[in-house]
PyMOL Python script that loads the backbone (N, CA, C, O; Angstrom):
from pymol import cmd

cmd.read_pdbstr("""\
ATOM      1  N   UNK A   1     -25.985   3.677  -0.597  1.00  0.00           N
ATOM      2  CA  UNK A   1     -24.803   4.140  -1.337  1.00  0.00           C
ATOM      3  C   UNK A   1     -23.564   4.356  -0.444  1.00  0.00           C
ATOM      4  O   UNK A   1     -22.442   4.240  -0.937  1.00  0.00           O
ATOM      5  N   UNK A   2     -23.751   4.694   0.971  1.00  0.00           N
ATOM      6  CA  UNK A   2     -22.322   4.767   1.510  1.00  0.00           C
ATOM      7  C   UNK A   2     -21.612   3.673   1.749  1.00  0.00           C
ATOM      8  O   UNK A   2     -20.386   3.747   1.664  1.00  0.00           O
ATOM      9  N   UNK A   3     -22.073   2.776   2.002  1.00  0.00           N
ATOM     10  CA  UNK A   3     -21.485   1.433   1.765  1.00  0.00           C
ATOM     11  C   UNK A   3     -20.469   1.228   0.585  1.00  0.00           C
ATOM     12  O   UNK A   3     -19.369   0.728   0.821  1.00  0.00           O
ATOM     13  N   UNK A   4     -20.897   1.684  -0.930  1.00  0.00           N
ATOM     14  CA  UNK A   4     -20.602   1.630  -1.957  1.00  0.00           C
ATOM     15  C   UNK A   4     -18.745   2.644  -1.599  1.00  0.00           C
ATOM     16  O   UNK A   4     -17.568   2.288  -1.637  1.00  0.00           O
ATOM     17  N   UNK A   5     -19.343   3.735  -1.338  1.00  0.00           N
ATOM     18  CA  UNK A   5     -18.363   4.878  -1.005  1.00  0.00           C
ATOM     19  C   UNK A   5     -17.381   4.397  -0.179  1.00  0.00           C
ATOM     20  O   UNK A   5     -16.260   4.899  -0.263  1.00  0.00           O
ATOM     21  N   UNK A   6     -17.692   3.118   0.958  1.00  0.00           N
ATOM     22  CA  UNK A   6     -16.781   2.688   1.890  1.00  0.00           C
ATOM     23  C   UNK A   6     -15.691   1.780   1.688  1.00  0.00           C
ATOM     24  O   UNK A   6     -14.590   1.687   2.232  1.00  0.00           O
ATOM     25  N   UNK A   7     -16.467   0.890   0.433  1.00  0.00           N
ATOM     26  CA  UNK A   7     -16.286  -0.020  -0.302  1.00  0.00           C
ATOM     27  C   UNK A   7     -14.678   0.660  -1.522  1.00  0.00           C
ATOM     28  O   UNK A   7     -13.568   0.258  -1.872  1.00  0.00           O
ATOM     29  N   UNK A   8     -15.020   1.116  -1.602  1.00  0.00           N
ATOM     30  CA  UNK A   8     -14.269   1.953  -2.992  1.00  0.00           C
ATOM     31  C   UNK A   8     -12.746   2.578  -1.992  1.00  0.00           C
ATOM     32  O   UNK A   8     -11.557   2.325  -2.188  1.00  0.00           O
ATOM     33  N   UNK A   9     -13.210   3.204  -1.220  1.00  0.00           N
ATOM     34  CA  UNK A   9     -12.141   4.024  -0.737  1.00  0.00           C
ATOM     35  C   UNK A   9     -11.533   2.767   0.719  1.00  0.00           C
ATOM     36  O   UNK A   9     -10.601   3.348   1.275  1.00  0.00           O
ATOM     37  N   UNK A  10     -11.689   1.860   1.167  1.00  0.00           N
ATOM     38  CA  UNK A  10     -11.279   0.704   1.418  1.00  0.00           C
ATOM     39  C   UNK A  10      -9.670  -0.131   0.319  1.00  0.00           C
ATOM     40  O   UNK A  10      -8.511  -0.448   0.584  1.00  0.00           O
ATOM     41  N   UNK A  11     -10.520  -0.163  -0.851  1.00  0.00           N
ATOM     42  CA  UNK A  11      -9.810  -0.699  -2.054  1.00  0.00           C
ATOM     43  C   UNK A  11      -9.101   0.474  -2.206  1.00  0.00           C
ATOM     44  O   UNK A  11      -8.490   0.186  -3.235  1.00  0.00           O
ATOM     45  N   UNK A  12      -8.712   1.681  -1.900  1.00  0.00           N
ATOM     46  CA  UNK A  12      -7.701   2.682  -1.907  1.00  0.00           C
ATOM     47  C   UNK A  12      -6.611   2.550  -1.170  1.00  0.00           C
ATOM     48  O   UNK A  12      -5.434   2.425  -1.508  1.00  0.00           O
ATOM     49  N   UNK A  13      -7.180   2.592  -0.001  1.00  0.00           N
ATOM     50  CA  UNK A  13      -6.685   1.912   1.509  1.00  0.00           C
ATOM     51  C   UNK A  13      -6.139   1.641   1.169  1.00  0.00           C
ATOM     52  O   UNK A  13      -5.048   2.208   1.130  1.00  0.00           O
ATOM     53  N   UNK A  14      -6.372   0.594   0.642  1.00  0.00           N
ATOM     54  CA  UNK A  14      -5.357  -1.402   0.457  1.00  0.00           C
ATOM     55  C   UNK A  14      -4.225  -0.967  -0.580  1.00  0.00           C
ATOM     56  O   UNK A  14      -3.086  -1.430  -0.636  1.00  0.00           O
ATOM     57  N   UNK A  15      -4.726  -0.082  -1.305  1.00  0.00           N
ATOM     58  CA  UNK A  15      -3.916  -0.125  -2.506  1.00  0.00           C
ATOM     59  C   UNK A  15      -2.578   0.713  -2.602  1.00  0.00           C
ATOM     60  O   UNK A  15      -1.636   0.652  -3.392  1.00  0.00           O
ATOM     61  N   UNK A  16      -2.971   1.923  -0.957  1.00  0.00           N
ATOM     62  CA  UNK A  16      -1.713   2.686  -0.340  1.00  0.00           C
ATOM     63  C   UNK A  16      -0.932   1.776   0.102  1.00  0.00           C
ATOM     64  O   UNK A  16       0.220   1.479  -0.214  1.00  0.00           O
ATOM     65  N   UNK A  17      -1.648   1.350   0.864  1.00  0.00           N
ATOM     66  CA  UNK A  17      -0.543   0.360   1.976  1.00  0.00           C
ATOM     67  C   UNK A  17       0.025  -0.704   1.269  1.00  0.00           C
ATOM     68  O   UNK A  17       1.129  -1.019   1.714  1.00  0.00           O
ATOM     69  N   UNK A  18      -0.343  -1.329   0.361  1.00  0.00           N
ATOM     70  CA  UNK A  18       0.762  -2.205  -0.629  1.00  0.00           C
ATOM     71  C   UNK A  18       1.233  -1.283  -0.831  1.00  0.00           C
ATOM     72  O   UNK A  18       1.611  -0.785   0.229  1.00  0.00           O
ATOM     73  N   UNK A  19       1.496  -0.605  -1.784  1.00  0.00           N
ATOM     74  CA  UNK A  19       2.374   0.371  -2.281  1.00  0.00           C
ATOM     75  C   UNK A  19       3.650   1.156  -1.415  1.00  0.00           C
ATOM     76  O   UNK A  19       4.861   1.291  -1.588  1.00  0.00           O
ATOM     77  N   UNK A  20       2.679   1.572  -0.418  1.00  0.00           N
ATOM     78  CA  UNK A  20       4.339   1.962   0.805  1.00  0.00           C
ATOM     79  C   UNK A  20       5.098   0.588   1.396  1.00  0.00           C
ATOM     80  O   UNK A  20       6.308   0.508   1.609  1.00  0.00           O
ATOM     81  N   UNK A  21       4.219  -0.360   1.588  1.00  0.00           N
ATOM     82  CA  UNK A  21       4.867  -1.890   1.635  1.00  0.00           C
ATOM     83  C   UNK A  21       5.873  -2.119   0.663  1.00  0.00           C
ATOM     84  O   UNK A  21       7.075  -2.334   0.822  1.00  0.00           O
ATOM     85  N   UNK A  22       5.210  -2.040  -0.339  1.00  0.00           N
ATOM     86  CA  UNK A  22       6.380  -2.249  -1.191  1.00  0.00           C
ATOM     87  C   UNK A  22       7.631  -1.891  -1.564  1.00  0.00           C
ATOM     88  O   UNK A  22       8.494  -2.644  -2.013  1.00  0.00           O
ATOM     89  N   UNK A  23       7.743  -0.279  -1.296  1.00  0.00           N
ATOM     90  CA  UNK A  23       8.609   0.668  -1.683  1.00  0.00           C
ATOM     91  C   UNK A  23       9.650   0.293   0.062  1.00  0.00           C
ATOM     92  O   UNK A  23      10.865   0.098   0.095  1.00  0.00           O
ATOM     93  N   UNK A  24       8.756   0.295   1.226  1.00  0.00           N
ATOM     94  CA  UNK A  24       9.803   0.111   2.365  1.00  0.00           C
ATOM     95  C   UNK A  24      10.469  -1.203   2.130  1.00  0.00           C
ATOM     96  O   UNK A  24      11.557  -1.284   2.700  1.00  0.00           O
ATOM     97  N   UNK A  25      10.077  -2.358   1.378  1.00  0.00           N
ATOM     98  CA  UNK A  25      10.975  -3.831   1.159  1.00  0.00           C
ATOM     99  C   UNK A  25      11.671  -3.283   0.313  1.00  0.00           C
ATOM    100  O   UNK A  25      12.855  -3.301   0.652  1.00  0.00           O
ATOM    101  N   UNK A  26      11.510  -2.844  -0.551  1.00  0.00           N
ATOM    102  CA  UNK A  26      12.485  -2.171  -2.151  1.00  0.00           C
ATOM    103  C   UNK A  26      13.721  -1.651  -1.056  1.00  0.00           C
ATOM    104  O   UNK A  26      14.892  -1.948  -1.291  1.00  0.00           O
ATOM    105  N   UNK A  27      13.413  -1.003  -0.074  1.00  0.00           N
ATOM    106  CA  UNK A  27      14.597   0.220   0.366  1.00  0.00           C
ATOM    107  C   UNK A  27      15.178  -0.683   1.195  1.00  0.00           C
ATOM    108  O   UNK A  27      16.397  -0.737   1.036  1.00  0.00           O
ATOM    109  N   UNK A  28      14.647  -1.572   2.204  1.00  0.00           N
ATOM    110  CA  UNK A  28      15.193  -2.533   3.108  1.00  0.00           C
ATOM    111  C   UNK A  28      16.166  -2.703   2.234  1.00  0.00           C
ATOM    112  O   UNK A  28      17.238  -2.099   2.237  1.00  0.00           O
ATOM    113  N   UNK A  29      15.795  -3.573   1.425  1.00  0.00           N
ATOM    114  CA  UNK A  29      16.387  -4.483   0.072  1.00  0.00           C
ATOM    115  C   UNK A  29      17.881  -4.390  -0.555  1.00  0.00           C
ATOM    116  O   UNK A  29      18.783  -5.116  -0.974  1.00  0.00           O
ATOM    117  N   UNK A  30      17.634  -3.346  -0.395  1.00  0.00           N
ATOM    118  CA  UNK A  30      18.652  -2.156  -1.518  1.00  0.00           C
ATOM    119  C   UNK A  30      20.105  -1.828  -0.319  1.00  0.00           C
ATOM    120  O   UNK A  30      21.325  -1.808  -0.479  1.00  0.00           O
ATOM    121  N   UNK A  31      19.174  -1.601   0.901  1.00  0.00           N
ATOM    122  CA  UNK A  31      20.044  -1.312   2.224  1.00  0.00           C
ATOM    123  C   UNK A  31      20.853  -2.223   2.308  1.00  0.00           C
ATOM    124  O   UNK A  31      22.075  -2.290   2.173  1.00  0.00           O
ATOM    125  N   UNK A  32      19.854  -3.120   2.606  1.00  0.00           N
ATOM    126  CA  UNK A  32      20.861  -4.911   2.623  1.00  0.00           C
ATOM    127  C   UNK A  32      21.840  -5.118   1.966  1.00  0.00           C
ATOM    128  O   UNK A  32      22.861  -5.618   2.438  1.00  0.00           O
ATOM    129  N   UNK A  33      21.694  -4.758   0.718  1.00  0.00           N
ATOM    130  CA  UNK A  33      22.763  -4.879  -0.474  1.00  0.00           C
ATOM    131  C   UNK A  33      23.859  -4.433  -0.568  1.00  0.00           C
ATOM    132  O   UNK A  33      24.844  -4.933  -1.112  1.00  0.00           O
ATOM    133  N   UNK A  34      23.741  -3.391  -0.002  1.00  0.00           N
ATOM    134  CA  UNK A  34      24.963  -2.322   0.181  1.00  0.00           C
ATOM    135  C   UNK A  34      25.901  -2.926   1.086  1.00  0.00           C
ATOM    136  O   UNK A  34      26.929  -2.327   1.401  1.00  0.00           O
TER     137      UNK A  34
END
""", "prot")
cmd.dss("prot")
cmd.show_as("cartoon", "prot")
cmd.util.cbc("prot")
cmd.orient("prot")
């Protein structure tokens, strides 16, 4: 089962770090624009 547990919170991981990825290109983005 910890595998399972490693597995899961991995796919969390991933799913922070897109997310702040995303939001720091959004702000780059926006910077640029200005």
């Amino acid at each position: 089962m910890p595998f399972l547990r490693w597995k899961q919170h991995a796919v969390i991981a991933a799913s922070c770090i897109l997310a702040v990825r995303a939001v720091i290109v959004q702000l780059a983005f926006f910077m640029h624009m200005q």
